[in-house]
PyMOL commands that place a pseudoatom at each C-alpha (Angstrom):
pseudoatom trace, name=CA, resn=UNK, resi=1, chain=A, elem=C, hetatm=0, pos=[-190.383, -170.515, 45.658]
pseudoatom trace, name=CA, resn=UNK, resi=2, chain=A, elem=C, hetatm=0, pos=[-188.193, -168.427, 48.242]
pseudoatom trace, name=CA, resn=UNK, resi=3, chain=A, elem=C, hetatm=0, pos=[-185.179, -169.665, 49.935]
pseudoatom trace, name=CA, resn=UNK, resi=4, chain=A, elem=C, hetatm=0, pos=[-183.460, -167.933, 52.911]
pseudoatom trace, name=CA, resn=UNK, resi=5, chain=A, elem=C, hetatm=0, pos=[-180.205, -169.036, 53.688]
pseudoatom trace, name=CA, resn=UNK, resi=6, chain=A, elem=C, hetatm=0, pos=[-179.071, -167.674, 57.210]
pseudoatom trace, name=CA, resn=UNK, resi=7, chain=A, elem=C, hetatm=0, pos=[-175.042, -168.701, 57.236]
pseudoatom trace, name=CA, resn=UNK, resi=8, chain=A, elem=C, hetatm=0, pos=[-173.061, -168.669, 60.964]
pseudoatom trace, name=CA, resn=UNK, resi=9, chain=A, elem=C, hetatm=0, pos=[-169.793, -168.844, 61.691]
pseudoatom trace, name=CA, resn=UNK, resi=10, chain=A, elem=C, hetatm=0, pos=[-169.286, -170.782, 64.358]
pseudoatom trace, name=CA, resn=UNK, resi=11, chain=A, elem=C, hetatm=0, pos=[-165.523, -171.904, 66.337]
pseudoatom trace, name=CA, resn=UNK, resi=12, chain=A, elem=C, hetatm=0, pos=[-164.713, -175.307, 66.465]
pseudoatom trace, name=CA, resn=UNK, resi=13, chain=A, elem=C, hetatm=0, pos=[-165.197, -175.763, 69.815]
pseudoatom trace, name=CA, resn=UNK, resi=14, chain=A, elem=C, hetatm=0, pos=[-169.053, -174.576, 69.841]
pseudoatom trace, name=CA, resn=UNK, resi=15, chain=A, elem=C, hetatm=0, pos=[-169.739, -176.528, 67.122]
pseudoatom trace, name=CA, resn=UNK, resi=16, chain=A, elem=C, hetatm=0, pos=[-171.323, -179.572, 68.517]
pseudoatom trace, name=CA, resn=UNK, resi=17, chain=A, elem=C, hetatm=0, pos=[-173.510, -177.651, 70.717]
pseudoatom trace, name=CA, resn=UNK, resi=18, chain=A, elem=C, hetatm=0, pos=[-174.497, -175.345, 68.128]
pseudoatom trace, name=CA, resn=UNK, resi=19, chain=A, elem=C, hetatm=0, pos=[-175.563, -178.346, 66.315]
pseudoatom trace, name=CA, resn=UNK, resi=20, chain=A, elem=C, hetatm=0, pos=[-177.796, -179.651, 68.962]
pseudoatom trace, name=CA, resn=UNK, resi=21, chain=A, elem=C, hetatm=0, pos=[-179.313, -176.732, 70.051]
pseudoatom trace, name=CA, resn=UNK, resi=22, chain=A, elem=C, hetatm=0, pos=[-180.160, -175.529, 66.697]
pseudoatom trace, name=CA, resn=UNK, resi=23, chain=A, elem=C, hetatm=0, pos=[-181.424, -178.943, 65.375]
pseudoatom trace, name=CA, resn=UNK, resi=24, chain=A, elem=C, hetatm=0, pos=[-183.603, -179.118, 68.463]
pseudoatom trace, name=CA, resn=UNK, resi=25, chain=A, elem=C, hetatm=0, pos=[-185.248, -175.769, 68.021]
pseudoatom trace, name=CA, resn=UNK, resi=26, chain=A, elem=C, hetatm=0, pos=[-185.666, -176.028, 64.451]
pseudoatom trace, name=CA, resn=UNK, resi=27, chain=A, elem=C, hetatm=0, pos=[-187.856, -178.824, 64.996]
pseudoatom trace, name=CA, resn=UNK, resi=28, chain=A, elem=C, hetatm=0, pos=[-189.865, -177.234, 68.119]
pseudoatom trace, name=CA, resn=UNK, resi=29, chain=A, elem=C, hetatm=0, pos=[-190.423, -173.995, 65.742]
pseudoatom trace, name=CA, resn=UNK, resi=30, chain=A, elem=C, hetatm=0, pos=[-190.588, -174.927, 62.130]
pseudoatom trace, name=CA, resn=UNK, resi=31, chain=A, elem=C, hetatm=0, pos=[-193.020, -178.196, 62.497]
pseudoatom trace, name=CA, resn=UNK, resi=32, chain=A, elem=C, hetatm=0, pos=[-196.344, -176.216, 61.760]
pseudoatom trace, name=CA, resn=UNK, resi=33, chain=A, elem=C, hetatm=0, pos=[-194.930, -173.430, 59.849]
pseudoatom trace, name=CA, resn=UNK, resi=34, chain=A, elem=C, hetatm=0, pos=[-197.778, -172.505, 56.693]
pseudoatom trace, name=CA, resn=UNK, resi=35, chain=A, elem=C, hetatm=0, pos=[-195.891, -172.916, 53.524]
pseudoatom trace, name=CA, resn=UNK, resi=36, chain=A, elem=C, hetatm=0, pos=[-192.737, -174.056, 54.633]
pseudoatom trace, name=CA, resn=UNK, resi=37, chain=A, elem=C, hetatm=0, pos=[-191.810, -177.030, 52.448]
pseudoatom trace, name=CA, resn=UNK, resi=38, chain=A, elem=C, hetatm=0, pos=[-188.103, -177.546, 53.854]
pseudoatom trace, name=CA, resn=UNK, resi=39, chain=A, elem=C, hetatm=0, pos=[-185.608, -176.635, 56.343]
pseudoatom trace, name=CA, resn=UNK, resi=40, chain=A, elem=C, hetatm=0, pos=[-182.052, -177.792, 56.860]
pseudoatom trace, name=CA, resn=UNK, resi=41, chain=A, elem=C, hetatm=0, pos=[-179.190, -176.812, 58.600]
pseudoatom trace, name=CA, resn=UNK, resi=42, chain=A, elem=C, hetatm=0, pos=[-176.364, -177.559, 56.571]
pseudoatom trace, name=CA, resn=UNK, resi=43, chain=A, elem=C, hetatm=0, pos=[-172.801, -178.658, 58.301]
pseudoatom trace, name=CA, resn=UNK, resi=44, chain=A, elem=C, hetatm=0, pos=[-169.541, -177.459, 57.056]
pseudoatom trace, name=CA, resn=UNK, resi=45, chain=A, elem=C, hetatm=0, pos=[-166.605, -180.108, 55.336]
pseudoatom trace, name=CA, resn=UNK, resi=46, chain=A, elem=C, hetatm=0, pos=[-163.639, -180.263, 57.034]
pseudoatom trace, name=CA, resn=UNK, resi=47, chain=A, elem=C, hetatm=0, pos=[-162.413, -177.321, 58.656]
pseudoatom trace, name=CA, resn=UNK, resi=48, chain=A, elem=C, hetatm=0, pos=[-164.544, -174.727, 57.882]
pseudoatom trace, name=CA, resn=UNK, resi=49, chain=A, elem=C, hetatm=0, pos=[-166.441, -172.546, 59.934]
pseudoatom trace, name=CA, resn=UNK, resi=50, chain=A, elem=C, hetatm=0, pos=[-169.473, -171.681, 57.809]
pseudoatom trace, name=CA, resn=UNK, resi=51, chain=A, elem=C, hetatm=0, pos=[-173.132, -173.196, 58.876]
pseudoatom trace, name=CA, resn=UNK, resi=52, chain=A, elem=C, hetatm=0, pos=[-176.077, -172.838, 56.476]
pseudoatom trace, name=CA, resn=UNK, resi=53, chain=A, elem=C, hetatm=0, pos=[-179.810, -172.865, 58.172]
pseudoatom trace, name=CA, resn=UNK, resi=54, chain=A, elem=C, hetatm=0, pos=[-181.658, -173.362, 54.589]
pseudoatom trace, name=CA, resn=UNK, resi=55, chain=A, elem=C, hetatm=0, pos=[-185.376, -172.424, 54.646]
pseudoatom trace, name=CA, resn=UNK, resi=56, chain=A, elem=C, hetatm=0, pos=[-187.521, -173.305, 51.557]
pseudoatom trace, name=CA, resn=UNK, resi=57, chain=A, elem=C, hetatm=0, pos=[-190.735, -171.808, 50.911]
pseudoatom trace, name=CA, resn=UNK, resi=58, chain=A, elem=C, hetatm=0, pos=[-194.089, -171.843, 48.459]
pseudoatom trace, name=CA, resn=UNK, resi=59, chain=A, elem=C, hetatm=0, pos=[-193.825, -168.609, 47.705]
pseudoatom trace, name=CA, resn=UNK, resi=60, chain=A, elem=C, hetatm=0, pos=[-192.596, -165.161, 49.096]
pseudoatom trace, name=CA, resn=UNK, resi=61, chain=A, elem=C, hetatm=0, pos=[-195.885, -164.033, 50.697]
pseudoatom trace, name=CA, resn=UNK, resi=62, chain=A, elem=C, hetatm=0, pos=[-195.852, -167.999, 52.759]
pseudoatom trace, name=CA, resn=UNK, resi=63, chain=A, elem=C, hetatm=0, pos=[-192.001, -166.234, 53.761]
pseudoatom trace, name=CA, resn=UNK, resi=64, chain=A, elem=C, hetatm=0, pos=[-192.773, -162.727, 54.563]
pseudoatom trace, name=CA, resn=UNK, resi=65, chain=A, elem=C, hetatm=0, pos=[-195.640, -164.046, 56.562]
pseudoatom trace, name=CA, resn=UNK, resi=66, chain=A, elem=C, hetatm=0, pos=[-193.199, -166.120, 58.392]
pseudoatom trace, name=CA, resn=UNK, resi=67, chain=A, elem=C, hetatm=0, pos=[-191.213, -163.305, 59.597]
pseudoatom trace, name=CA, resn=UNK, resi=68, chain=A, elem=C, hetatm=0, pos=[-194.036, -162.094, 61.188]
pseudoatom trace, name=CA, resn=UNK, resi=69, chain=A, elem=C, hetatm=0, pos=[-195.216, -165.304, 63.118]
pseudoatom trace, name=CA, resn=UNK, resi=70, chain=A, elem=C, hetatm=0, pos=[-194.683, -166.308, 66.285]
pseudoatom trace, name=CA, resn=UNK, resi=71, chain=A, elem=C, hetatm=0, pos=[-192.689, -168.922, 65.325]
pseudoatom trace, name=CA, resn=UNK, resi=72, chain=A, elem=C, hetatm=0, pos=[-190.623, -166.757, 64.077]
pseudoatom trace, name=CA, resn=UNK, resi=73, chain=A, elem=C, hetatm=0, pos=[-190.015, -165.044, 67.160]
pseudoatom trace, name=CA, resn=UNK, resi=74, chain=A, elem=C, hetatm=0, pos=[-189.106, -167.896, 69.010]
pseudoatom trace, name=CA, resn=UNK, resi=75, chain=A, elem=C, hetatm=0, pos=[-186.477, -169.551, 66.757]
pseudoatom trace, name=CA, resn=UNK, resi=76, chain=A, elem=C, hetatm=0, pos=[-184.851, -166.204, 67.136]
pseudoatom trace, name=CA, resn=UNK, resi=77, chain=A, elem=C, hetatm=0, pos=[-184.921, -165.853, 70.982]
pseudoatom trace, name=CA, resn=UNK, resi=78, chain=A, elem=C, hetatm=0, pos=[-183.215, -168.899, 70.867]
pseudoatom trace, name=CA, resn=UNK, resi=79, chain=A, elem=C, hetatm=0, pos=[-179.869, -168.925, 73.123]
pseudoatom trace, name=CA, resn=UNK, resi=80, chain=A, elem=C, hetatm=0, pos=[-178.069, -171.386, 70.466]
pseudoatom trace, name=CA, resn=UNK, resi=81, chain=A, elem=C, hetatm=0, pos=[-177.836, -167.990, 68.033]
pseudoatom trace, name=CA, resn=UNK, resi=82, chain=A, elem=C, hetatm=0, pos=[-175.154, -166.806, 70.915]
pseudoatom trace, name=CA, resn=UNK, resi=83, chain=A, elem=C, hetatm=0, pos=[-173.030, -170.013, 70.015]
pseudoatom trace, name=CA, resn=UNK, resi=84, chain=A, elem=C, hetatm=0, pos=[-172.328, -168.429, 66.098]
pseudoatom trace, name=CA, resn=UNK, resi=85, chain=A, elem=C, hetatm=0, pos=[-169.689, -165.809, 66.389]
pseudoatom trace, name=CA, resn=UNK, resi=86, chain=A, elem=C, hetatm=0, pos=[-171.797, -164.361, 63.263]
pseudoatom trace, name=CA, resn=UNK, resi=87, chain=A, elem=C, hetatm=0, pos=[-174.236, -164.674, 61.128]
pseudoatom trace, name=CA, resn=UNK, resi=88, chain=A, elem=C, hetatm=0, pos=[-175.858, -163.416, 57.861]
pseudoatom trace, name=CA, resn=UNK, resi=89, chain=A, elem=C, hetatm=0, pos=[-178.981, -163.665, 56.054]
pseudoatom trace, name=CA, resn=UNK, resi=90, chain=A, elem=C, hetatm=0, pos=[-179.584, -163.659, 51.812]
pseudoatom trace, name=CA, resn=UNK, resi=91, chain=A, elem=C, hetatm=0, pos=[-183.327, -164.270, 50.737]
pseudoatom trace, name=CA, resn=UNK, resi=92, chain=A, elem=C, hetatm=0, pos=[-183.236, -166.384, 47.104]
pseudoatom trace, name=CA, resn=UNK, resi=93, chain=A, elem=C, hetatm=0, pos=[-185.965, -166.224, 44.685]
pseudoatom trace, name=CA, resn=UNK, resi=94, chain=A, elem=C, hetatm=0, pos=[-186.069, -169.385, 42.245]
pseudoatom trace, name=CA, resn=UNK, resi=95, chain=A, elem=C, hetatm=0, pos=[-185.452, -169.182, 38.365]
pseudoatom trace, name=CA, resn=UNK, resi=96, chain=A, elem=C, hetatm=0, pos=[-185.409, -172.575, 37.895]
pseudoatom trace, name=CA, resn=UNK, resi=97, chain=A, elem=C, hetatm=0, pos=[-186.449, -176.122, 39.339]
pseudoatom trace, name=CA, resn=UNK, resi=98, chain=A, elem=C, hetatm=0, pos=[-185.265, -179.588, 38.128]
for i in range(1, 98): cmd.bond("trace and resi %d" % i, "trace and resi %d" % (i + 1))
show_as sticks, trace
zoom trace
């Protein structure tokens, strides 16, 4: 399995917005994506600034193959992405699964 975890910082006051936005497109890009067993986007505790988008996938090929799609493209022409004041992205590769 691969995992990429894109993280955003994101102000307080964006935050809500931020949320909607990038719930709504998640769901308008990810739906049909091949190999894609889960996405999340993962909310801060209390005070923090730090978002988590978490992307779970079969294998790397089902992710590398994703970065070339088209829905791809359009999750990341997505005007919510101007809402983060940053953001970062870390690819995972599974040792273990319980």
């Amino acid at each position: 399995m691969s995992t990429a975890v894109t993280e955003f910082t994101v102000a307080a006051p964006a935050q809500g917005a931020f949320e909607d936005h990038f719930t709504v497109r998640m769901r308008a890009t990810l739906s049909n994506v091949p190999g894609l067993r889960n996405a999340r986007l993962l909310r801060p505790r209390k005070g923090a600034h730090g978002y988590l988008a978490v992307l779970d996938f079969e294998d790397d090929a089902a992710f590398t193959a994703y970065t070339s799609s088209e829905a791809f493209r359009a999750a990341h022409a997505d005007p919510t992405h101007s809402l983060s004041d940053d953001n970062r992205v870390t690819v995972f590769e599974a040792v273990t699964q319980g």
